[in-house]
C-alpha positions in Angstrom: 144.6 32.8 53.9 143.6 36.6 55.1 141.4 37.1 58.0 139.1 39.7 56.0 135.4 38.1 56.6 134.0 36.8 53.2 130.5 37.9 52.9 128.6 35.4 50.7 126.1 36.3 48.4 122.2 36.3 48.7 121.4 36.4 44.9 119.8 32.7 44.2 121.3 33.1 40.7 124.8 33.2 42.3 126.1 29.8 42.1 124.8 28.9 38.6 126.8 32.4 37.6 129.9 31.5 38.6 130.8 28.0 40.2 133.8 28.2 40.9 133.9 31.5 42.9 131.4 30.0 45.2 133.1 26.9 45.5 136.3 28.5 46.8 134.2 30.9 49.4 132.3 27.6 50.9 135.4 25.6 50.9 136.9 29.3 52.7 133.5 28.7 55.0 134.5 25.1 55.8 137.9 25.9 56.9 136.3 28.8 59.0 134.4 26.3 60.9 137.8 24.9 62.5 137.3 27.7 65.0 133.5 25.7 66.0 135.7 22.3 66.0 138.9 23.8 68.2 136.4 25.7 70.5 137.7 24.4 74.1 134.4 25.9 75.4 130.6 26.2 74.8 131.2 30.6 75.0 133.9 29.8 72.1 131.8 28.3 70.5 128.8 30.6 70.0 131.4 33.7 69.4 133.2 31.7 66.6 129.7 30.4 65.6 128.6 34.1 65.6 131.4 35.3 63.2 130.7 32.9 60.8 126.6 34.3 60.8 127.4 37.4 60.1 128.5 36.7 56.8 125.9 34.2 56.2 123.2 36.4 57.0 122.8 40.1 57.9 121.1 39.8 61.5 120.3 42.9 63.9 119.9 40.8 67.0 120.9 37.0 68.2 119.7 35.1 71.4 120.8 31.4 72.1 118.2 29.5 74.1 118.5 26.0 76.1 115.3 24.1 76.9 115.8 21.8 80.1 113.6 18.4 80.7 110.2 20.3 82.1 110.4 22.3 78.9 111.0 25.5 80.3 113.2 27.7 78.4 116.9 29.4 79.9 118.7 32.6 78.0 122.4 31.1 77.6 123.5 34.4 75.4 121.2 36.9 74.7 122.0 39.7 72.3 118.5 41.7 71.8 116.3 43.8 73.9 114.4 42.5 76.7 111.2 43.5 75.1 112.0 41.9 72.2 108.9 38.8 71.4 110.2 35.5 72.1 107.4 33.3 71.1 107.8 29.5 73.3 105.3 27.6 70.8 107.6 28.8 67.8 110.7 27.7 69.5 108.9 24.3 70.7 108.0 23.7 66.6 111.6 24.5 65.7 113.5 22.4 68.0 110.5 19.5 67.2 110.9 19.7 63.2 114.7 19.7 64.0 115.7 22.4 60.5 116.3 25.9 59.6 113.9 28.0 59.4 113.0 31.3 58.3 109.6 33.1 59.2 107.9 37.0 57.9 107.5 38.5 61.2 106.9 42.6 62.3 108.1 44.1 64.9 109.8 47.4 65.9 112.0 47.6 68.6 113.8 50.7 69.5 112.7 52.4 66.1 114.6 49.0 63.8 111.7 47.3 61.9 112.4 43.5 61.9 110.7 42.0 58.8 112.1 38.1 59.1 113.1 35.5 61.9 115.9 32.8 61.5 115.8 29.8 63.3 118.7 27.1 64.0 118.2 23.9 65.6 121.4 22.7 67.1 120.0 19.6 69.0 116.9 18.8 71.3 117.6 21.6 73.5 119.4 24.7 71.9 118.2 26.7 69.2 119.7 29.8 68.1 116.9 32.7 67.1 118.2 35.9 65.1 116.1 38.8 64.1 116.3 40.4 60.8 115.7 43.7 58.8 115.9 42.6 55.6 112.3 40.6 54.3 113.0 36.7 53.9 110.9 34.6 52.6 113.6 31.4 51.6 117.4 31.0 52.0 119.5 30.9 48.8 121.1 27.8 48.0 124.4 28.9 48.7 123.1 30.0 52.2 121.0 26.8 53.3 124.5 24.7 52.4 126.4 27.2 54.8 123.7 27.2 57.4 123.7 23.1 57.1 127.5 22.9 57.8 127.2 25.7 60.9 124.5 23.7 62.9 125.9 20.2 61.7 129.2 21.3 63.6 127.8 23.2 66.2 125.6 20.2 67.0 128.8 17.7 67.2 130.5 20.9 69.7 127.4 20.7 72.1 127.5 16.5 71.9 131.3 16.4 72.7 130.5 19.3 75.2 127.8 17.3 77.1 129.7 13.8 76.7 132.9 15.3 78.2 130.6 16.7 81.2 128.5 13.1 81.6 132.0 11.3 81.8 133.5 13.6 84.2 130.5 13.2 86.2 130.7 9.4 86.1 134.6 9.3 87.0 134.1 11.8 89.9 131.4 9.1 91.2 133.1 6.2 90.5 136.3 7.7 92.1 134.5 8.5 95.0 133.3 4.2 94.8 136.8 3.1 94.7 138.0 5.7 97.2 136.2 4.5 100.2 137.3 0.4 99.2 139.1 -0.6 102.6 141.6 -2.0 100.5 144.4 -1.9 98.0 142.5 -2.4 94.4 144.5 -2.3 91.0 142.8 -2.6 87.9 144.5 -3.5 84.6 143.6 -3.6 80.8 143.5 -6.1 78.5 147.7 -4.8 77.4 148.3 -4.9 81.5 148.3 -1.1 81.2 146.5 0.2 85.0 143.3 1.5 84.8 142.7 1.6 88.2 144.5 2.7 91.5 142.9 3.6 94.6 144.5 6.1 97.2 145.5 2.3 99.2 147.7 0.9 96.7 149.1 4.0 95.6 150.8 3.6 99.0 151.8 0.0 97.6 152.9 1.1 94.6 154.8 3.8 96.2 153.3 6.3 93.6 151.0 8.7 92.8 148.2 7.1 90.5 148.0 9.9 87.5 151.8 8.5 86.9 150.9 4.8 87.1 147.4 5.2 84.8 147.9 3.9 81.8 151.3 2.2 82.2 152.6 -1.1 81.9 152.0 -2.8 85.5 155.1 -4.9 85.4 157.1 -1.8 85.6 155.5 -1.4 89.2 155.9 -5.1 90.4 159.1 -4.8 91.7 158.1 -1.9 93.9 154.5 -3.7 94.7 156.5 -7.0 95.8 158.6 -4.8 98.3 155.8 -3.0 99.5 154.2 -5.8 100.1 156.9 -8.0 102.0 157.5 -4.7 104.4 153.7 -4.7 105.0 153.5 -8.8 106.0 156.4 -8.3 108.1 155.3 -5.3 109.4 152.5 -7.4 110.4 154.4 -10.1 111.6 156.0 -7.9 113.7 152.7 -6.6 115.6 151.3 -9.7 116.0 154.5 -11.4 117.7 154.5 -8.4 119.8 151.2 -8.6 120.6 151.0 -12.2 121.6 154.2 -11.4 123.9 152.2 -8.7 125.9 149.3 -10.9 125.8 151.6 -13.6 127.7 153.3 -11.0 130.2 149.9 -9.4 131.1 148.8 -12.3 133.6 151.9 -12.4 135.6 151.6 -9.0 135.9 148.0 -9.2 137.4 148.9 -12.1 139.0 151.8 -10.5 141.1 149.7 -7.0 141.5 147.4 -10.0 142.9 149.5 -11.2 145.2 151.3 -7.9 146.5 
């Protein structure tokens, strides 16, 4: 398939005139949206996301916009003028009804009238806002289908985004847990594969634990059993030593004592 950009058409009438040209340009549109899918991060994302808009609909100016927990909103990417209106109650009734929208607005920044305003829901907190020349009142079929597959995938990018930053969070605690455990803890599957070395029985194991992880823990055994008879007779060791010093340290005082 060429790399031109396929610019699909605004006429309502379009689809009932001829099917099966619009089929092949939205099934070309799905395939586009392999760039959202293969995005490794959030920026990717938007710029591939952005690519595909431009063919949807003619913009003049985007800004992405994240709403945190007190409700305040945060500029992620911002591709307008500073004095450009950004009305919060619009943006608060676009991320609550949770769809497209398009709105009439006016407004004239640096001499560009902007007659319409698009709005894209991705989740709870993002919502993309682009600005437009051209007067909209309602999307074409053909465009609300391409606008439903852009934020449906755009939404699953910022889930797998967020649930990838949540479990990273919880490993980095919960390694942190089993890094200050006084001693040697192996955990294993259901299959015996390890889920679970801390920094004390990677000593036992005799191995680093990102190359134990997910093995089979028999392999290991026979290095674990070795391990572990030098350690018991390593401590055998101390303690016969010990206990001999222990019985030589009274004579000792005993004859300093008597000197």
């Amino acid at each position: 398939m060429d790399d031109e950009k396929t610019v699909y058409n605004n006429d309502p009438a379009s689809l009932d005139r001829n099917p099966v040209k619009d089929m092949r340009r939205f099934i070309d549109f799905q395939h586009r949206t392999l760039a959202l899918k293969k995005s490794k991060t959030i920026d990717n994302a938007f710029d591939a996301m952005e690519e595909l808009l431009i063919g949807v609909v003619d913009f003049s100016y985007v800004t992405l916009q994240y709403r945190d927990k007190a409700g305040n909103f945060t500029p992620l990417r911002q591709f307008c003028p500073e004095s450009l209106p950004i009305d919060r109650s619009l943006m608060e009734w676009i991320l609550k009804t949770q769809e497209v929208s398009v709105l009439p607005i006016e407004s004239s920044i640096q001499g560009e009238n902007l007659h319409s305003l698009v709005g894209l829901p991705f989740s709870n907190h993002h919502l993309m806002l682009l600005w437009l020349e051209e007067e909209v009142s309602a999307f074409t079929q053909e465009q609300e289908a391409l606008l439903t597959i852009l934020t449906r995938e755009m939404a699953a990018v910022l889930d797998t985004h967020y649930y990838r930053i949540s479990l990273e969070k919880a490993n980095a605690a919960l390694a942190d847990v089993i890094g200050s455990i006084p001693i040697g803890l192996i955990s294993l599957g259901p299959e015996n594969d390890i889920r679970i070395v801390n920094p004390i029985a990677e000593k036992w194991l005799g191995i680093d634990s990102a190359r134990a992880i997910g093995n089979d823990f028999h392999q290991f055994l026979p290095q674990l059993l070795v391990s572990l008879i030098e350690r018991l007779s390593a401590g055998n060791s101390s303690e016969e030593a010990e206990y001999a010093n222990s019985e030589a340290m009274p004579e000792l005082k005993e004859e300093g004592a008597g000197g």
